[in-house]
N, C-alpha and C positions, 0 to 999 in steps of 0.2 A: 710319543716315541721319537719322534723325530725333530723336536726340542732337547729331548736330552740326548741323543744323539750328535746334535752340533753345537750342545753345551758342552760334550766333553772332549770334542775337535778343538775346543777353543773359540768358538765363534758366539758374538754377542746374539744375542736373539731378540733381543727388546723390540726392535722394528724388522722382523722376521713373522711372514705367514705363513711359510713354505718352502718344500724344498722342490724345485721343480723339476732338475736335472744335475749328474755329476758326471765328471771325467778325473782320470788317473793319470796323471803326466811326473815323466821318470826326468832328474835335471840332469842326472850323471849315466842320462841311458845306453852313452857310449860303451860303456862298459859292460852292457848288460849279458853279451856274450860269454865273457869272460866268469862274472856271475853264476850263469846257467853251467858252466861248466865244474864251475865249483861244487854249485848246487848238488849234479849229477854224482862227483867224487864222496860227496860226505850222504849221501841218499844210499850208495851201496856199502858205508862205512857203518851206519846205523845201520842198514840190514843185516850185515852177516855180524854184527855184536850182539845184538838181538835174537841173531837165530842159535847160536852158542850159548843163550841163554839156557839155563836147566829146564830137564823136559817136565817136572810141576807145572811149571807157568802155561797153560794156555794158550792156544792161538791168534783167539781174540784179543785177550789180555797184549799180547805179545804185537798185535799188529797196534793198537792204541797206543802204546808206548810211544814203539815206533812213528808213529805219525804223528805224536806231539811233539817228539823230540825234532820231526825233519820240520813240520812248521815253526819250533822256534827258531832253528837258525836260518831258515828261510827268512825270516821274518829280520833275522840280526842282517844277513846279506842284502834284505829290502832297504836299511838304515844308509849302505855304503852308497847304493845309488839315489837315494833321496828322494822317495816319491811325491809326490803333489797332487793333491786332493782340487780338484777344478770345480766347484758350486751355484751353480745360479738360484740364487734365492728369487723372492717372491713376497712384497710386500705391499699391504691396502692404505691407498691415504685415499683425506678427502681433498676432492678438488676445488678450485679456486671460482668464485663468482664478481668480476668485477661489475659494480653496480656505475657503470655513466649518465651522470647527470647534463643535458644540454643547459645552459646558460648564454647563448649570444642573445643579441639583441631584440630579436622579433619572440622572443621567450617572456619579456616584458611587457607585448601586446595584451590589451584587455579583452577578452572573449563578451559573449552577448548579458551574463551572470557577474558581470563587475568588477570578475577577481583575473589577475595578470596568470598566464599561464606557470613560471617560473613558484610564483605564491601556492598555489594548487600542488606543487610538487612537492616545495617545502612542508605544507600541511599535509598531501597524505605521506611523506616518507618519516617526519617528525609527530604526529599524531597518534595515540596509543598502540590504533591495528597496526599502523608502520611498522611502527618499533616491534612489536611483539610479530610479524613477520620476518621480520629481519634476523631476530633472536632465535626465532625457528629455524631457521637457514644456516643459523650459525653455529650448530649443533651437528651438521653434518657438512656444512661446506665453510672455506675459509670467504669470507665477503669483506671486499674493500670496496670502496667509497670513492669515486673521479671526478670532478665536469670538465666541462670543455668550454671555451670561447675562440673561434675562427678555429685553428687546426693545431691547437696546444692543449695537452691534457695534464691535469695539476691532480693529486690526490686530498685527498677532501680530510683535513688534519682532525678536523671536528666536528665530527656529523652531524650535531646539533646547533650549529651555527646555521643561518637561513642563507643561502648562495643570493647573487645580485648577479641582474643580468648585465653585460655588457658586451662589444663587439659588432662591427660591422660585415661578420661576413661567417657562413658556416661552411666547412669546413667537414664533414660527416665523413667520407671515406680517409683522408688524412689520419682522424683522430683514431679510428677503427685500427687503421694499418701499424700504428704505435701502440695501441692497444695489444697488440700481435705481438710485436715487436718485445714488448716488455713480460708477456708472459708466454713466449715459444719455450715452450720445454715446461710449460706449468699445472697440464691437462686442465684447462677452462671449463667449468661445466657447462657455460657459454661468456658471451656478453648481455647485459641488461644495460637496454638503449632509451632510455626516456628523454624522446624530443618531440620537435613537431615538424618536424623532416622537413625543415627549409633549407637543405641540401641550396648552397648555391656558387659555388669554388673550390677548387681540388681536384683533388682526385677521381675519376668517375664512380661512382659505387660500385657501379656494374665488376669490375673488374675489382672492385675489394670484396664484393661478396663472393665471387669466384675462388679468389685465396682462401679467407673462410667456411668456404666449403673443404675446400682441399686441406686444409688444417683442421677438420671436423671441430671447428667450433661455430656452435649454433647463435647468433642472438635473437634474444627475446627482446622484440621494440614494444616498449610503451608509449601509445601517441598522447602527445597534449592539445588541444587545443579545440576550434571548433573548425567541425568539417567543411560547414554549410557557410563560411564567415564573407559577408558580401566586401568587396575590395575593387577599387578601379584605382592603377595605378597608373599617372601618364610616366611614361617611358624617354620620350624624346619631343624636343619642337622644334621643325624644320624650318627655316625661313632663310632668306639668304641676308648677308652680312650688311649688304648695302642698298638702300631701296631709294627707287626716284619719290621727291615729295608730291603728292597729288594723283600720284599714280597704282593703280589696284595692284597689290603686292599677294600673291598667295601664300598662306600657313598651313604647314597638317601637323598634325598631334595621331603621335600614337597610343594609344590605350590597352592595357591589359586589365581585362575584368573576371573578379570570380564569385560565384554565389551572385552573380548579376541578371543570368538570363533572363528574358523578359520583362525587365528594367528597365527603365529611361532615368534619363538626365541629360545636362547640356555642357558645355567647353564655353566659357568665357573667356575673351580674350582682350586682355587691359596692355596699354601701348603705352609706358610712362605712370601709371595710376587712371591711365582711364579707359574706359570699355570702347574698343573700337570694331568687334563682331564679336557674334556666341551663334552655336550653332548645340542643334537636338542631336540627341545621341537616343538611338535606341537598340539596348541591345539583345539581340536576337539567340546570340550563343558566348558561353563563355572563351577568353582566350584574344589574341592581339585585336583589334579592330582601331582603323586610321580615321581622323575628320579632318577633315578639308575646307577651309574658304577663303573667304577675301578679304584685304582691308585696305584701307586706303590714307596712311601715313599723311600727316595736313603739313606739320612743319618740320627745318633742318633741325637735327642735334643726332643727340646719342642716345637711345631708349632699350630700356628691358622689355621686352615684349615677354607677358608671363601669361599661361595657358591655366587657366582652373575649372575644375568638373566639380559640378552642385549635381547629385544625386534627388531622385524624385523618390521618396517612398521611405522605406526602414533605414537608419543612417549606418556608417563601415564601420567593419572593424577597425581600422588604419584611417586617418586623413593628413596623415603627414606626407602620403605619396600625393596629393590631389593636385598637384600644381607643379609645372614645368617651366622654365626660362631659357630666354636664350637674349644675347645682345646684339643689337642692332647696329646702323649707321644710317639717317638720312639725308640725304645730299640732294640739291636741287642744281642741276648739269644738263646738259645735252648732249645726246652720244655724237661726235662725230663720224659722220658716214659719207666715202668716195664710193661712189655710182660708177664706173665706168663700162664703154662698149665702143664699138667702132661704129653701128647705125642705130639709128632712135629702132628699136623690131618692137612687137606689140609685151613680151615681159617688160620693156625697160620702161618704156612708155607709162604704163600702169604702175609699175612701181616707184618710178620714178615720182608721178602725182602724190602718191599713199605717202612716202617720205617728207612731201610738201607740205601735206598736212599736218604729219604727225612732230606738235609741239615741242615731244624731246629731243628732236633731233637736229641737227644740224647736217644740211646735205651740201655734199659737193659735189659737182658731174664733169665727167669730160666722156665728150665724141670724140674717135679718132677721124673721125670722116664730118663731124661737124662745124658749123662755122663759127669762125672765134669772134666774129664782132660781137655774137650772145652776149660772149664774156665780160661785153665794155658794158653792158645794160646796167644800171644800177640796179641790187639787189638780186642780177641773177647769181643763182647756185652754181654757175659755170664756170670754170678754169680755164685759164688761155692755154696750157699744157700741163701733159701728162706730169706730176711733182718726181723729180729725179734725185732731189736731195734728202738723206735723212733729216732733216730739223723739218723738213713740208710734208714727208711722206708719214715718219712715224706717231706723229700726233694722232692720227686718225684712229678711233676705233676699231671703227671695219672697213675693210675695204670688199668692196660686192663688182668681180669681175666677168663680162662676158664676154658675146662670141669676137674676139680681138685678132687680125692677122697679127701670123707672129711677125711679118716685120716690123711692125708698129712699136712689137715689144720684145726687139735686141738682148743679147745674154745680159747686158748690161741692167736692163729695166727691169729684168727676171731675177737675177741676184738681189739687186735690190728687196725686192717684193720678197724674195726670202728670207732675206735681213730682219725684215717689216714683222715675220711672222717669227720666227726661231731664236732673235733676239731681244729683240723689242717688245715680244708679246701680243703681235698683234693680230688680230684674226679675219681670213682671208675667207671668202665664200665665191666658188668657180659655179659660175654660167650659162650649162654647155649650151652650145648652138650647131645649127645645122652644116655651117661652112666650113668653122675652125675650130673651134673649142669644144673636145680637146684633142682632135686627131691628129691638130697639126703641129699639137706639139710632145711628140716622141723625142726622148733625148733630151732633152731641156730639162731647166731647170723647171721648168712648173710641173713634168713630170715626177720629178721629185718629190715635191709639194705636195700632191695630190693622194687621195684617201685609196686609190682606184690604181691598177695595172690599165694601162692604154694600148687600142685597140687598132688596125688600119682601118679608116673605111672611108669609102669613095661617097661625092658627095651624090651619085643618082642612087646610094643603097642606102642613104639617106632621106633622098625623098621619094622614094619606093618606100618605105617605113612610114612616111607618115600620111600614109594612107588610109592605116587599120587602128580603128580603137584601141585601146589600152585603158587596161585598170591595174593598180599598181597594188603590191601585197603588201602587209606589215609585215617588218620581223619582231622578238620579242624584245629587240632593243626598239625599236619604232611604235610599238605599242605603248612603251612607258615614256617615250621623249616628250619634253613638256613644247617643243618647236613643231609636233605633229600633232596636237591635242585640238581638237574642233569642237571636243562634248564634252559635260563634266569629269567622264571617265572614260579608260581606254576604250571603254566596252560600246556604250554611246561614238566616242570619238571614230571610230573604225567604223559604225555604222554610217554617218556620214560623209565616211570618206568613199563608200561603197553609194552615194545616194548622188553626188558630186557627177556632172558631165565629165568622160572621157578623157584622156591625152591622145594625142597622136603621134609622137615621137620622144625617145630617148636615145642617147647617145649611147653606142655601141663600145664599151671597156672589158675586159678580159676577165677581171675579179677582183675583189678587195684587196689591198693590201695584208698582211698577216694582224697588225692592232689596229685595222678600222675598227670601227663601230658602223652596222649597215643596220640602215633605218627603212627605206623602200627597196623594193625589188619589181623586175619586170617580168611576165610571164614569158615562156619560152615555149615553140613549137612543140617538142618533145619533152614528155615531163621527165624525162631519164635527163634532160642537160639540167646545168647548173644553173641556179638564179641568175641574172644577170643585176649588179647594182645599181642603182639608182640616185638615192641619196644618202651620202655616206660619207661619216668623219672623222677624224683622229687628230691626235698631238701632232704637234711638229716644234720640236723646242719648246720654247717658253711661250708659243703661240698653239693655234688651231685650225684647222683648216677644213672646210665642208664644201663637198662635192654635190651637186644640184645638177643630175643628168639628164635634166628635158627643160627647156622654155617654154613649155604647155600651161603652166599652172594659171596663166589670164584667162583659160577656159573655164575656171570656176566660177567666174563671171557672169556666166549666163543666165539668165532670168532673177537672181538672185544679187548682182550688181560685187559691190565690194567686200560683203559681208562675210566669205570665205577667206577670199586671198587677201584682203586686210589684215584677218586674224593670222592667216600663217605665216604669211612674212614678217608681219609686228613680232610676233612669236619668236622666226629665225633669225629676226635682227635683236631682238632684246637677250636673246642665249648668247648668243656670238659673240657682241658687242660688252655685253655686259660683263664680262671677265676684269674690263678694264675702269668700270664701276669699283673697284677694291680697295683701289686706292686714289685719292686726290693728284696724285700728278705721275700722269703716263712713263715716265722716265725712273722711276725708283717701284718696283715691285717687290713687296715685301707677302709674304705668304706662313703661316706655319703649318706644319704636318697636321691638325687636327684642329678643330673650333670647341672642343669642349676636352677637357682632361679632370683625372682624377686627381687628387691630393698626390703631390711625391710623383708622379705620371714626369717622363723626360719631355721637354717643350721642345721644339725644335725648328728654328724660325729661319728661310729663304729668302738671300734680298738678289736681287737683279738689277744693278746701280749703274746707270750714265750720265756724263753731263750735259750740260745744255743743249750741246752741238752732238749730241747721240754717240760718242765716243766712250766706252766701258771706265768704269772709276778703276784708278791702279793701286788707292790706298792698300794696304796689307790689312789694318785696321780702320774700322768705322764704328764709334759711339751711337748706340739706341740708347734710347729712356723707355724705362717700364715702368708705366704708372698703375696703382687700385683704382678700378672707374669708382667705389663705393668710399678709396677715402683717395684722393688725389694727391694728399700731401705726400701716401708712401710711397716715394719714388729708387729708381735701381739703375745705375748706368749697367747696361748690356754689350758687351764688344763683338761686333759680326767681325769676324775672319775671313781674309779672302780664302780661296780655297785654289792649293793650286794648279794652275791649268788651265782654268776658266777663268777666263778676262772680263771682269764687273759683277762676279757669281760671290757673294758671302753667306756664310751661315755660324747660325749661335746656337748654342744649347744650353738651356738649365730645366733646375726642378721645377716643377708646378707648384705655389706656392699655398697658403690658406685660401678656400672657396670666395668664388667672389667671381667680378668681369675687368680683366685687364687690358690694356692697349699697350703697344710696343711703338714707339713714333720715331720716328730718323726726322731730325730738324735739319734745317736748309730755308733756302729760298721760298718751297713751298713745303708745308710739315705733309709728308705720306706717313702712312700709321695701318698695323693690322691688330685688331680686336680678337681676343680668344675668353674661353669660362674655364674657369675652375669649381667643378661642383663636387658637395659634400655627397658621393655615392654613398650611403647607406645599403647595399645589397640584402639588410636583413626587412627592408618597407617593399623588396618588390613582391612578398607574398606574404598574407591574412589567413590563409583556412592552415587547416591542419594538414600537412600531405599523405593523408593516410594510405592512398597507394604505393608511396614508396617505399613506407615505413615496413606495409605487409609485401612488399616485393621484396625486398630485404631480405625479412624474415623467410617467407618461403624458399629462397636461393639458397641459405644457408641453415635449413632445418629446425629453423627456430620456430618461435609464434609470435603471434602479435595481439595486444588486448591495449582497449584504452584505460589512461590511468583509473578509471572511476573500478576498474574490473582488476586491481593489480593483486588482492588477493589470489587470483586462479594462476601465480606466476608461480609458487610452490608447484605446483598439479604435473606442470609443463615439464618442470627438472628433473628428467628420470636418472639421469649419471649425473650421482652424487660423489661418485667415490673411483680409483685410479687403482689396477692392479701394476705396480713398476719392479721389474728384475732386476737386478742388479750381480754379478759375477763376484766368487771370492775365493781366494787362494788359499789354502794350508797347509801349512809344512805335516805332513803326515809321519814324518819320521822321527819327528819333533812333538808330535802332540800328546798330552794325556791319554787318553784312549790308545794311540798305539804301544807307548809302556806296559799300561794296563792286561792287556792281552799277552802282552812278554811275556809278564809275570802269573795271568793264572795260566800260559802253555807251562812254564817250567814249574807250577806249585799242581798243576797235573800230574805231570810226568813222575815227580816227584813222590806225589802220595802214593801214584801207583804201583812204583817200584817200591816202597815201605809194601805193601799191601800185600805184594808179591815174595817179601820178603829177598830184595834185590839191593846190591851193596850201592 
């Protein structure tokens, strides 16, 4: 009935299931007063014609008439105002299934059955049940065909083509969110996601399944791959840039392993092509785990130090992750180190000796209260004066200052030393002692310098202080400093330092600075006050500066001889000191933002240029060479810019280029040079299993399900909305339609018979 009813309105019906609702709307309702008035005039016109009718006729008959006749000109008076028929229809489609297919690169991976995950998908979606799956589906839902590689979705032109993996990076909530994007407004009966959820860039899921929830579209993830798939991936190799020859250099490697637990294997570690340590790995749990050791570099050059794990037992899914690099430099030098104080006290003494021994080093000492004929001895370490000029002063690596009146050392000598540190790059390590350093110098320039806020204190509240024991606390930057380490780890190390004889004095300073870094701390009367610090360091310019607030540390001495305070001061002089290990000659500091970049990664390289006489370089421009360490012939002129403002400050920027280890060298008098890596990230090698937690977290977020491929028939079962009821609004001129004529015509072919019937003229 109501098919033909808006067949004779004029309305197509072919994609019409219903009618759900109607409205009446007048175009010329203005007039509609005027109308009703009319109405009213020709309503008692027809009555009293009617009622003069002859009395034969009926009253029934007679009221009939009448009301045909007032409904047809009603109806002619309805035509003037134009009514409009307002319709919301109601019609069933079926809804949209897009089927995505993952294709990046870890899709490629061979599970423990031979076949690459991507293969497996080919085969069961092109394989008979596939197909005649899909056939099913396509009988009541519309199904189109997608993959994806990193965060681009392409439609799959021809199903029956076998997809190829490729792509370094997945991309899963990007492709989802476009997925969205292309059919909002299409009612999805959901997504169908066949990967193996190695989610590893983009968008967060989290927050793409939350949209698809809110857009009630469900996906259905089907996982590939295998669950259980064992995997160690190293991640990173730490070592630093520049290593003295003959001397124990530490490496750690980090490790991500899966399907590994309870597993062993080892970390080999080859310096040029050849094995120079390996250490056991045994792992306990899956998830990051670091190894750690030692090696001992024999000769100078330039070496790939390359990390590889040999697994003990059933072999990886993946072994293209097994092995890490990083590039090196060995150089055979001696740090320069200035010792100074105003009396031989028993730290300088002791230290003093340890530096005498220690073969990297080259020491030089000055007393300010000592006698200078030392200095004419042949082969002593002693200076006739304190060095006042940059060309004497800035050479030095470190300079290791204590308790020094400050007359000795005038704003003059102090600027300097700041120079030493903030321009030069050189790195300064304060003293304190119990007379002057550093209370007595408030105001100054080495207050400046200093990692610490400075305190007053008189010298009897001084040795009133060192009266009482002290054990000094870590903090969690002093737990990880490799200049505090006693044990092989923090854990060990802290216990040591808790086993270590006592101090009896630290120098009384107010608080860190805002960017120290505080390493030790002193306990305080009242635990409500604040830590007081101890040893604590920070930047200062192009240098560093480390604060040392007790001369106690020769008590570790005790029964136990050198074997503490050896290692810790070796330790704080090879941190310190060693910044200026980077480069071959202390005057030209070249630095870039990172030691390792990705392909296309912005490079971005620091130079800090003076000349001979320590004077900043005023070029505008300075030529670098950037050479491939693996082919040297490909070479690049680089132009550092000065930058302006900064007097001997230039910087360059380009792209990272093909994988490989580069050096960047400023030629001169003496070639300085900084070394970086360009490595081939692969982001689809850092994971082997299949992430089936993700997959069904997904799915649960967003009301879907989750089945592994081998179960992909139960994906029909899952689809319960198949089909879209959509309304749609539709106008008709009602005073214009078929149907409304029609009724004109049988009112007046009524009216009509009646009055014959009636025998009416």
């Amino acid at each position: 009935m109501t098919s033909w009813i808006l067949r004779a309105l004029g309305v197509e019906v072919d994609d019409v299931d219903g009618l759900v609702e109607w409205a009446l709307r007048w175009q010329l309702g203005q007039w509609g007063i005027l109308a009703a008035v009319l109405m009213g005039i020709l309503t008692f016109v027809c009555w009293w014609l009617y009622k003069k009718s002859p009395q034969e006729v009926s009253g029934g008959r007679r009221f009939l008439l009448t009301f045909s006749r007032l409904c047809f000109l009603a109806l002619l008076l309805a035509i003037l105002l134009q009514p409009v028929l307002v319709l919301t229809l109601e019609r069933e489609v079926p809804r949209t299934l897009p089927v995505i297919v993952d294709r990046t690169g870890s899709m490629a991976l061979v599970d423990a059955d031979g076949t690459s995950r991507l293969q497996k998908v080919n085969e069961a979606l092109n394989s008979e049940g596939g197909v005649s799956l899909l056939s099913s589906l396509e009988k009541e839902l519309k199904v189109s065909r997608f993959s994806f590689d990193a965060d681009s979705l392409e439609e799959v032109e021809n199903p029956g083509d076998p997809l190829t993996a490729r792509g370094e990076e997945t991309a899963l909530g990007d492709v989802l969110h476009k997925a969205m994007e292309r059919y909002r407004g299409a009612f999805p009966a959901g997504f169908v996601v066949i990967s193996d959820g190695g989610q590893n860039s983009g968008e967060a899921l989290g927050s793409t399944a939350q949209q698809l929830k809110e857009a009630g579209i469900p996906v259905f993830a089907i996982g590939v791959g295998d669950v259980d798939a064992r995997d160690v991936a190293i991640e990173s190799v730490e070592v630093r840039e520049v290593l003295l020859a003959d001397d124990a250099a530490p490496v750690s490697v980090k490790l991500r392993t899966q399907g590994m637990a309870g597993g062993s294997g080892r970390v080999i570690f080859s310096l040029g092509g050849v094995e120079v340590a390996a250490e056991e790995v045994d792992v306990t749990q899956d998830g990051l785990q670091e190894v750690s050791t030692l090696f001992i570099p024999k000769r100078v050059g330039e070496y790939v130090l390359e990390a590889r794990f040999e697994t003990d037992g059933p072999g990886e899914a993946l072994d293209q992750n097994n092995t890490g690099r990083a590039a090196l430099r060995v150089v055979d030098r001696r740090l320069r180190v200035l010792l100074v104080d105003q009396a031989p006290r028993w730290e300088f003494k002791y230290l003093e000796a340890m530096l005498l021994r220690e073969r990297r080093v080259d020491l030089s000492c000055f007393l300010f209260e000592g006698d200078r004929e030392i200095a004419q001895v042949a082969g002593s370490p002693y200076l006739e004066q304190f060095p006042l000029r940059p060309e004497d002063l800035f050479d030095f690596d470190l300079v290791l200052l204590g308790d020094v009146d400050p007359r000795y050392l005038p704003e003059g000598h102090l600027a300097l030393l700041g120079e030493y540190v903030s321009s030069a790059g050189g790195a300064l390590v304060v003293i304190a002692g119990k007379r002057y350093m550093p209370s007595s110098y408030r105001r100054t320039m080495l207050e400046q310098l200093l990692p610490v806020e400075l305190a007053g204190a008189s010298i009897g509240a001084a040795n009133a202080a060192a009266t009482r024991p002290l054990r000094l606390n870590f903090t969690p930057a002093g737990r990880q400093s490799v200049m505090l380490q006693l044990g092989d780890d923090p854990a060990a190390s802290e216990a040591l330092w808790r086993s270590l004889p006592p101090i009896y004095w630290t120098a009384r300073v107010e608080r860190a600075k805002p960017a120290a870094e505080v390493l030790l701390t002193r306990p305080e009367a009242t635990s409500s006050a604040e830590a007081t610090p101890v040893v604590a360091l920070h930047r200062y310019g192009a240098g560093e500066v480390l604060f040392m607030g007790t001369d106690n540390f020769w008590r570790f001495r005790r029964n136990v001889g050198d074997r503490y305070h050896s290692v810790l001061w070796g330790q704080i002089i090879q941190r310190m000191a060693g910044a200026r290990l980077l480069t071959e000659v202390p005057r030209v500091t070249l630095k870039a933002n990172k030691r390792r970049f990705r392909q296309g990664d912005r490079v971005r390289i620091y130079a800090r240029l003076f000349t001979s006489g320590w004077e900043p370089r005023e070029e505008e421009v300075v030529e670098a060479i950037l050479a491939a360490g693996d082919d040297p012939g490909r070479r690049q002129a680089v132009a550092l810019r000065a930058i302006p403002g900064q007097l001997g400050i230039y910087r360059a920027e380009f792209a990272a280029g093909t994988p490989g280890n580069y050096r960047l060298a400023l030629p001169g008098d003496e070639v300085a040079s900084v070394d970086f890596t360009v490595r081939d990230d692969n982001r689809e090698y850092a994971r082997a299993s299949l992430n089936e937690a993700l997959l069904r977290d997904l799915a649960g977020q967003t009301g879907g399900a989750y089945f592994p491929l081998e179960q992909l028939e139960l994906l029909p079962a899952a689809l319960t909305e198949r089909s879209a009821r959509l309304t749609s609004l539709k106008e008709v001129d009602l005073w214009s339609s078929p149907l409304f004529f029609v009724v004109l015509i049988l009112l007046l072919t009524g009216e009509w018979i009646g009055r014959k019937v009636s025998e009416l003229k």
